[in-house]
DSSP file (Angstrom, degrees, kcal/mol; ACC not computed):
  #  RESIDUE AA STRUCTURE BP1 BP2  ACC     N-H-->O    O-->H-N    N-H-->O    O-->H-N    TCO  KAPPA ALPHA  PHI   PSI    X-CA   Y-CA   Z-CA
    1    1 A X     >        0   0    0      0, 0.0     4,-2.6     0, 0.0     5,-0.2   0.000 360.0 360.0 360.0 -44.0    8.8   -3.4    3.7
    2    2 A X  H  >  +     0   0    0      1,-0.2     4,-0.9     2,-0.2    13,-0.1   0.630 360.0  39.6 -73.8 -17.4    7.0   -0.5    3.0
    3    3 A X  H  > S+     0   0    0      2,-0.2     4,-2.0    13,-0.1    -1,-0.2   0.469 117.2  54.9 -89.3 -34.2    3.0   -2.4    3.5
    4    4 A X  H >> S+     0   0    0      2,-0.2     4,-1.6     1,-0.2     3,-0.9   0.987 109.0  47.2 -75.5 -66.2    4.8   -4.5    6.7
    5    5 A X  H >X S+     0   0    0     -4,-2.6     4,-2.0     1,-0.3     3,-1.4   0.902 117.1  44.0 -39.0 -65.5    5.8   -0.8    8.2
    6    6 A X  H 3<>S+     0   0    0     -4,-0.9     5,-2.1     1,-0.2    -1,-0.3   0.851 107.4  54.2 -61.9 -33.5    2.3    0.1    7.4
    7    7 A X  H <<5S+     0   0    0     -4,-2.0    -1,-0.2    -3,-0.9     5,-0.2   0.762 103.8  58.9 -65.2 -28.6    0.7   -3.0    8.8
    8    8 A X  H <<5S+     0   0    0     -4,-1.6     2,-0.5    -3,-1.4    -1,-0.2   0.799 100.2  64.3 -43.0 -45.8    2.7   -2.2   12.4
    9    9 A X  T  <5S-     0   0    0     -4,-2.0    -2,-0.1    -5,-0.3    -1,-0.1   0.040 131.3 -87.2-112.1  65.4    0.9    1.0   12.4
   10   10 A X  T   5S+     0   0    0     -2,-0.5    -3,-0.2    -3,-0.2    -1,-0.2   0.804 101.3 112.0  39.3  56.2   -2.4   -0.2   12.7
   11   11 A X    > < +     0   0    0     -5,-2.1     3,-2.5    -6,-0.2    24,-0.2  -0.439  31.4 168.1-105.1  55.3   -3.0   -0.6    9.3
   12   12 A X  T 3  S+     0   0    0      1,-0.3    -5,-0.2    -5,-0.2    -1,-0.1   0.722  80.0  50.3 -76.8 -25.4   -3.1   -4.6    8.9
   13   13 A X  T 3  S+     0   0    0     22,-0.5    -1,-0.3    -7,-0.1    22,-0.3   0.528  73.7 128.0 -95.0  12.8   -4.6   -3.9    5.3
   14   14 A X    <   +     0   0    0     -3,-2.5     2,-0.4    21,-0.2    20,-0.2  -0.180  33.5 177.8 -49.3 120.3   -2.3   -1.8    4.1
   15   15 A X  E     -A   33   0A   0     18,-2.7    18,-1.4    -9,-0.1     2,-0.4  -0.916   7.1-165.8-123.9 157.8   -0.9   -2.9    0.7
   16   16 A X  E     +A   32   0A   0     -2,-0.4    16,-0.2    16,-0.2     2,-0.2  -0.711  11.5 172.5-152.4 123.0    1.7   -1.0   -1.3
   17   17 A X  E     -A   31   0A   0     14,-1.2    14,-2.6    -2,-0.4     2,-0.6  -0.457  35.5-103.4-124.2-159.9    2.9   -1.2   -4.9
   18   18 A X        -     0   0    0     12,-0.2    12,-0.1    -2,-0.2    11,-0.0  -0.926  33.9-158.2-101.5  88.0    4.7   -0.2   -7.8
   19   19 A X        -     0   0    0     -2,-0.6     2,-0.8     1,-0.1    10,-0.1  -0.249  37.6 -86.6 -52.3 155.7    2.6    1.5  -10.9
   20   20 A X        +     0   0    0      2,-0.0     2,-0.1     1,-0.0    -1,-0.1  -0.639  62.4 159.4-116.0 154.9    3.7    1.6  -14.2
   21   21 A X        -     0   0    0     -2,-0.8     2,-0.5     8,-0.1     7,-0.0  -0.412  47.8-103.0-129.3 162.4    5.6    4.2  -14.6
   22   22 A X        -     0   0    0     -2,-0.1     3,-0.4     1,-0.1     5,-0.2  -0.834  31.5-159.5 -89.9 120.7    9.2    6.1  -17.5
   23   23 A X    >   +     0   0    0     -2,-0.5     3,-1.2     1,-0.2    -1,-0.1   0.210  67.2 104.2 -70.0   0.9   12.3    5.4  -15.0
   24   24 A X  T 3  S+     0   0    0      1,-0.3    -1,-0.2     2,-0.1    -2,-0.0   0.933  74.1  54.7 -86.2 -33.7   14.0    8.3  -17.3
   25   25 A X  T 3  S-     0   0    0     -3,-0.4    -1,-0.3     2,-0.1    -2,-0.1   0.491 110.4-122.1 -24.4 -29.3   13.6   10.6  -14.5
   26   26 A X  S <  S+     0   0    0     -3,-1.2     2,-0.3     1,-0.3    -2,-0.1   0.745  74.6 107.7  53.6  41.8   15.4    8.5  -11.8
   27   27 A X        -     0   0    0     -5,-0.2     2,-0.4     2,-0.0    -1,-0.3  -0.977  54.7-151.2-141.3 152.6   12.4    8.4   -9.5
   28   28 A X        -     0   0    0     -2,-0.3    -5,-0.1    -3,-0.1     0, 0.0  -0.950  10.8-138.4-141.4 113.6   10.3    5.9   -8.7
   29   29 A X        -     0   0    0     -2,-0.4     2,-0.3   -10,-0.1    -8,-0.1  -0.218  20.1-172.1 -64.0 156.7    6.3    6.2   -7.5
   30   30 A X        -     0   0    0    -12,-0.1     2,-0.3     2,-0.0   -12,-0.2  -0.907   5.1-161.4-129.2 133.2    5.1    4.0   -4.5
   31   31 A X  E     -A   17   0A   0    -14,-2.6   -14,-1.2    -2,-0.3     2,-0.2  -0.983   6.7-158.2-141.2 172.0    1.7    3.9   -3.7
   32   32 A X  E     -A   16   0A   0     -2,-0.3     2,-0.4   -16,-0.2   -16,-0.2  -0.718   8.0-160.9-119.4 164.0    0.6    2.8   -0.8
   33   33 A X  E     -A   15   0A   0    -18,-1.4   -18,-2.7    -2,-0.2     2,-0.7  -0.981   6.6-157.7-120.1 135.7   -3.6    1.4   -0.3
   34   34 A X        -     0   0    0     -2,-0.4   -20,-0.2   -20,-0.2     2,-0.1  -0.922   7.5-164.1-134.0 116.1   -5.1    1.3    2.7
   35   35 A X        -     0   0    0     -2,-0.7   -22,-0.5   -22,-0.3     2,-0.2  -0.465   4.2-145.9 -89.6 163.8   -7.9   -0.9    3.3
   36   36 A X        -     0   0    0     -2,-0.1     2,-0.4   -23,-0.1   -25,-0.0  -0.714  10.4-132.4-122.2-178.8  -10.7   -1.2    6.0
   37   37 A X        -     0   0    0     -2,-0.2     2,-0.4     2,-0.0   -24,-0.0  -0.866  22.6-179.4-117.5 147.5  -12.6   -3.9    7.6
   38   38 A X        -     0   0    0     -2,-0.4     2,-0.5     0, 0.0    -2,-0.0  -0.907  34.6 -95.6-153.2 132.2  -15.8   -4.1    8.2
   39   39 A X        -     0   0    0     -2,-0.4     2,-0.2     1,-0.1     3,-0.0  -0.206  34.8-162.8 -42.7  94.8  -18.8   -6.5    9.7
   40   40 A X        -     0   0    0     -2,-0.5    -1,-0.1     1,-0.1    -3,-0.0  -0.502  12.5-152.0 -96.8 155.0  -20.2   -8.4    6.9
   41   41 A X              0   0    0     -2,-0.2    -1,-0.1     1,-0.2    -2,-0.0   0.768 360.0 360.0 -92.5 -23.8  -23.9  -10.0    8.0
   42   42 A X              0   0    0     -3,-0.0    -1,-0.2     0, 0.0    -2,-0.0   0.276 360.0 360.0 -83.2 360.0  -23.1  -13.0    5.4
């Protein structure tokens, strides 16, 4: 949900996952990547 949101807001490469990470805390990291595009000559 959270990479689809981002792909709505004109981020169409936007990916976002889960590291891993100790749950004892009771929080849980996201992170999100955001890719570009670019003109390849190939």
């Amino acid at each position: 949900m959270i990479a689809y949101y981002c792909q709505l807001s004109s981020h169409p490469s936007a990916a976002a996952y889960i590291p891993p990470q100790d749950l004892s805390s009771n929080k849980v990291q996201i992170n999100i990547a955001f890719g570009t595009f670019r003109k390849s000559n190939h």
